[in-house]
N, C-alpha and C positions, 0 to 999 in steps of 0.2 A: 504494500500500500504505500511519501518520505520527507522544513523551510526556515528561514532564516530567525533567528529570536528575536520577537517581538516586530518582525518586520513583513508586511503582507505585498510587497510585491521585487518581481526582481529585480537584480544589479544594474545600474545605470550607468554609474563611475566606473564601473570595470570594463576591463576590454571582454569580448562576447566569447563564449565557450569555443567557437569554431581556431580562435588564436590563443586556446588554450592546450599547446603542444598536450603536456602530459594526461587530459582527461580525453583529450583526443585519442590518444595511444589506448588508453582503457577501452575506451567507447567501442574503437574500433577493434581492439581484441575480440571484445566482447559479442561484436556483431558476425564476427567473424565463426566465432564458437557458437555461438547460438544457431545460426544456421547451420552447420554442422552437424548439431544436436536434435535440430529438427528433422534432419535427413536421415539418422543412423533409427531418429524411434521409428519411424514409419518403416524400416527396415528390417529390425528387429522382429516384430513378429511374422514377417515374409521368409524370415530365415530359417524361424522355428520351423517353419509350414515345409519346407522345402528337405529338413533333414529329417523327415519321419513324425515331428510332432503334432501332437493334436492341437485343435483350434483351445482348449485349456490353455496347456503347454503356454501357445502365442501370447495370450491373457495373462497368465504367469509373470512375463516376463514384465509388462509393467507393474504387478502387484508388488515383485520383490523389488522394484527400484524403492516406489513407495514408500512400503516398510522401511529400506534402509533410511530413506530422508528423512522419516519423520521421527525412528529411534537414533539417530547422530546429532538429528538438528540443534539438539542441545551442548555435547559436547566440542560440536562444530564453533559455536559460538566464544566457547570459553578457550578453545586455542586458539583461535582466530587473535583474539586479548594477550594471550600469553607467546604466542610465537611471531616471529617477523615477518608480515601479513607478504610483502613480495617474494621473499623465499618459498613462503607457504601456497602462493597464490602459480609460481613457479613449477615447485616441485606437483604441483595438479595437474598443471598442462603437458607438463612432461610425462606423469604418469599415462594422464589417459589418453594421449598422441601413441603411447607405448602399446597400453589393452588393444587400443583399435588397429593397429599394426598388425600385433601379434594375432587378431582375429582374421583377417581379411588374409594373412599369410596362411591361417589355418583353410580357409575355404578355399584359397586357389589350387591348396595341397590336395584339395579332400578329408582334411582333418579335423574341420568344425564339427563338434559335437554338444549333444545338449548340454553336458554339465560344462563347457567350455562356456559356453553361449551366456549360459545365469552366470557363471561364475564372470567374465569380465564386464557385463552388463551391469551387476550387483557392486563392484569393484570399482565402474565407473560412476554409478550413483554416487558410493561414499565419496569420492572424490569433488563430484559437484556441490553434495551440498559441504564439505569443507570449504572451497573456494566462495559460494556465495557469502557468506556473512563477512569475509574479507575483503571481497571486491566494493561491497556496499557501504563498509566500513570506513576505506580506504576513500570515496568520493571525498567526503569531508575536509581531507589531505590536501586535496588535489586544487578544489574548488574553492573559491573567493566564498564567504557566509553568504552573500547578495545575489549569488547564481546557484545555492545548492538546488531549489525549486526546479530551477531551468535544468538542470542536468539530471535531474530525477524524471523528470518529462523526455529527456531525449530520449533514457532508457528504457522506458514505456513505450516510444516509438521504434524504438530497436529489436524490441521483444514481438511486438507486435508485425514486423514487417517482416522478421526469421518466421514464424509462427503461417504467417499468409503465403510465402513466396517457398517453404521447405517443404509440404507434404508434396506437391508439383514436382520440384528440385526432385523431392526421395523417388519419386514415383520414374523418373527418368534418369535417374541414377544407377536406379536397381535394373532398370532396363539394359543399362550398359554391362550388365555382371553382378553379383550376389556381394562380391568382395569390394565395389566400387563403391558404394554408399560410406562403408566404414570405413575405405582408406581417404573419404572425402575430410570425414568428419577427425580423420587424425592429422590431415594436414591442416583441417580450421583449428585446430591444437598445438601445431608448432605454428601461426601463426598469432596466434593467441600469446605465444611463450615469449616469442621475439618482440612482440610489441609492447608488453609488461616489460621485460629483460630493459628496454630503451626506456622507461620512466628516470627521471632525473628526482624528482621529491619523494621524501620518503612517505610510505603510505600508514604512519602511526609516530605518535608523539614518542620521543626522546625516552621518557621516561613511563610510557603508557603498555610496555611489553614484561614479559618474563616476572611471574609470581611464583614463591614460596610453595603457597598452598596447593591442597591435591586438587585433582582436577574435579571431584564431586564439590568439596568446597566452592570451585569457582564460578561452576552452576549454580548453586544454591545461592551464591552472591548475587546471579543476574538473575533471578526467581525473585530472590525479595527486592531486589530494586525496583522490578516492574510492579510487583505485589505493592510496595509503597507508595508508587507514583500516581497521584489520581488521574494525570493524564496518559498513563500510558493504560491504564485499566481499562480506561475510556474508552482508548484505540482500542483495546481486543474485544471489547465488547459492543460496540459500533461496527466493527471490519468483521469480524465470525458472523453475525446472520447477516451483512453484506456479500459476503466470497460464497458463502449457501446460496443464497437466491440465484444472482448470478450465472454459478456454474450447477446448478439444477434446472433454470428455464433454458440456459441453451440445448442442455440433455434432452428436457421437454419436447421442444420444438423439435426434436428430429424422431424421437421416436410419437409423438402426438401425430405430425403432418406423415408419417411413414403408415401409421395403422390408420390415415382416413384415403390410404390409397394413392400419395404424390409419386410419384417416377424417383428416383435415384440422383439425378441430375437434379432436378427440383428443391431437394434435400442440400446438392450438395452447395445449390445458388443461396438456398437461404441461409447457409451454414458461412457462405461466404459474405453476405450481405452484415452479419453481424459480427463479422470479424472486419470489415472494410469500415464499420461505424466506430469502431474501437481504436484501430490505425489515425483514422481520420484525428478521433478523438487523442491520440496521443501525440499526433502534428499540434493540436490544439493546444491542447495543457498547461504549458506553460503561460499561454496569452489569459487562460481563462482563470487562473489564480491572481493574473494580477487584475482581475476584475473586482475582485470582494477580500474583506477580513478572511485568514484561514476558515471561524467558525463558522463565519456565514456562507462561505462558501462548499463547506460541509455540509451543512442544514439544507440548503437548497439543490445542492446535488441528491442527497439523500429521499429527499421532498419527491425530487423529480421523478427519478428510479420508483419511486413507491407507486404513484400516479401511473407511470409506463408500466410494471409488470401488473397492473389492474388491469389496464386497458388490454396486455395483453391475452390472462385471462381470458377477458371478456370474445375471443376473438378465438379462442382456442377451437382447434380444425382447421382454421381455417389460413393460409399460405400468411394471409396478411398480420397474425401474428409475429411475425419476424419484427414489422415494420418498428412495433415499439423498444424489442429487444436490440434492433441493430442504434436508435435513438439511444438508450441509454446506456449503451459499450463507449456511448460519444462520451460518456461524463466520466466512466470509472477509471480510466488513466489521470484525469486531475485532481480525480481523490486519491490514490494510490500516491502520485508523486506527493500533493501537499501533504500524505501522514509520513511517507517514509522523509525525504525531507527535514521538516519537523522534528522527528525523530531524532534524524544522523545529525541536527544543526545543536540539537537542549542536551545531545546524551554524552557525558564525559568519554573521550577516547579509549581510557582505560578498559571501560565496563562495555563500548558501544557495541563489538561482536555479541556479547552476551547478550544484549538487551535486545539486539533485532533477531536475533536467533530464536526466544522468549516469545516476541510480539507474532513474527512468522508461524512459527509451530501451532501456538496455539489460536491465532488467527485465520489458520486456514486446515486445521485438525476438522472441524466440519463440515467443510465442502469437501473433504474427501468420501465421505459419506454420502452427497449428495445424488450422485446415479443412483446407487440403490436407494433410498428412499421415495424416488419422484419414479424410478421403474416399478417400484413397488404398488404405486400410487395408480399411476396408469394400467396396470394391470390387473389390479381387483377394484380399483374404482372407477375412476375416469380421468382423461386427460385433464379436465377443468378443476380438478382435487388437486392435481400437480402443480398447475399454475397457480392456484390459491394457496397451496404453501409456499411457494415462491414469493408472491404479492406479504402474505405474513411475515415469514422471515425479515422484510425490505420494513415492513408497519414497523416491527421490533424495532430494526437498527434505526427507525426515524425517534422512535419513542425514548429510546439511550441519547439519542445526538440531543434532545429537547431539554432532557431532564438530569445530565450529568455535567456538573458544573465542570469536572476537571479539564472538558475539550476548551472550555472557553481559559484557562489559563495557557492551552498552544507550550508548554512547556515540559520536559520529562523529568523535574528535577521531582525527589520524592518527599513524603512526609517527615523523613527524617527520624 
């Protein structure tokens, strides 16, 4: 979900992110990886299919990345804190440029197997989510306090345009050969490496690395920090039945419009229609925070989404449900940037892996649930059960943004 303290819109005095060599270098690592990553998931379970495995098997393969993300995510955070986030950020790219070598050498051999397949798939997860909470961490570093906003919104449009332009990419990738998708995504990994390798700033304070304590202690440290802060509680309790609705009505809408009979193509327009709203929306981002206060800007994003997954609702069968869902993907890239932002700008270096590591996990621990609940929903109920839990979820997160004083201090310092 990431802005400046006390300040509601971006840098004027600074020169613009684009003559910002070093966050350049990030960005573009990053963009670089991402699409990589969107090539190799779309491939992964083409692979399974291909050595014997069942359509399980294929499903498997994301379930274990999953799991590993969401059981590291925490100690992800607290090294992130403790070790030297470029080394750390380094030795990932190196690793997983290596898995995906060493896979693609296995299939040209004939020696990809299934326990190969989970095991560097699973290998690569832990490695991602290690790197995230450092990369995110590291913005901070990098960036003027007046532009954090803005380079939280690039990356929202970086995520967003891997995400749009890689299933295509994987899909003609895999065309070329089984082994070309994952030797893609291992040289978006030695580019990734060389472009971090060239940062000149360091990406953590002098004195904000290497602690005494074990590493349960250091979790625990960034557990009660967040547990203390009334703004960051705020955030998890605001963003968890936002990241639900969200990624439960997009589920909705494909399998709702698929059991009233749409074509394949139909599905796949409208699946892209709300992904081009979201894009769009995270070109925007930036421009539309510095329209309002962070809170008001929250409120009325919030407000907004609530109104649109009504309407969507209301609309359910029928194609032109998309319409309100692709409308309000426009909004959640300028909430995502103004919390994370926010976040990386209030939270001490020391503790800041821990504490997004914290707000992540448990921020989006219930949208991982959300397919099965809304499958479950359309299946012994009705699609219109699915989309009203959607629409609720979105009521909840309006009704926290209203009545929780702690968003309007926009701060993550804690009670103390």
């Amino acid at each position: 979900m990431a802005v400046k303290i006390g300040i509601e819109r971006t840098g004027e005095d600074s020169p613009p992110l684009r003559k910002n060599r070093d966050f350049s270098l990030l960005w573009g690592s990053q963009a670089a990886s991402q699409l990589g990553s969107a090539v190799s998931i779309l491939a992964f379970p083409l692979l399974v299919l291909s050595i014997d495995g069942s359509a399980v098997q294929a499903g498997a393969v994301g379930t274990v990345q999953a799991v590993i993300r969401a059981v590291f995510q925490l100690p992800a955070g607290a090294l992130t804190d403790r070790w030297d986030r470029k080394r750390l950020m380094l030795g990932c790219d190196a690793g997983r440029a290596a898995l995906f070598a060493i896979l693609a050498a296995a299939i040209l051999t004939d020696r990809a197997s299934l326990p190969l397949v989970f095991a560097i798939s699973g290998a690569a997860a832990f490695m991602d989510v290690l790197f995230g909470p450092a990369e995110t961490a590291a913005i901070s570093q990098l960036v003027p306090a007046e532009r954090i906003s803005e380079a939280f919104a690039k990356n929202e449009a970086r995520s967003y345009m891997a995400s749009l332009a890689g299933p295509s990419l994987g899909g003609f990738v895999y065309g070329l050969g089984r082994a070309m998708p994952f030797l893609f995504d291992a040289l978006s990994y030695v580019i990734s490496l060389i472009s971090i390798a060239a940062i000149r700033k360091p990406l953590q304070q002098a004195s904000g690395n290497r602690e005494d304590s074990s590493l349960v202690s250091a979790i625990r440290e960034g557990i009660h920090y967040v547990a203390r802060s009334p703004f960051l509680r705020s955030v998890i309790l605001v963003a968890t039945p936002v990241n639900f609705a969200l990624v439960a009505a997009q589920f909705s809408v494909t399998l709702v419009l698929s059991d009233n009979g749409y074509a394949p193509s139909v599905l796949g327009v409208a699946q892209g229609a709300i992904a081009v709203g979201g894009l769009l929306g995270a070109f925007a981002a930036a421009w539309i925070q510095r329209q309002a206060s962070f809170y008001n800007l929250l409120l009325t994003a919030v407000s907004i989404l609530f109104v649109l997954l009504v309407a969507s609702a209301l609309l359910t069968g029928q194609v032109l449900m998309v319409l309100p869902l692709a409308i309000g993907l426009f909004l959640a890239p300028a909430i995502n940037a103004a919390l994370f932002s926010r976040l990386a700008a209030t939270t001490p270096d020391h503790i800041r892996g821990r504490v997004i590591s914290v707000v992540v996990l448990f921020a989006t621990l219930a949208a991982s649930t959300a397919p099965l609940a809304v499958g479950l929903l359309i299946e012994r109920v009705t699609g219109v059960a699915a989309m009203t839990l959607c629409a609720a979820a979105m009521a909840l997160s309006l009704i926290s943004t209203v009545l929780l004083p702690g968003l309007r201090s926009g701060t993550a310092g804690n009670d103390g």
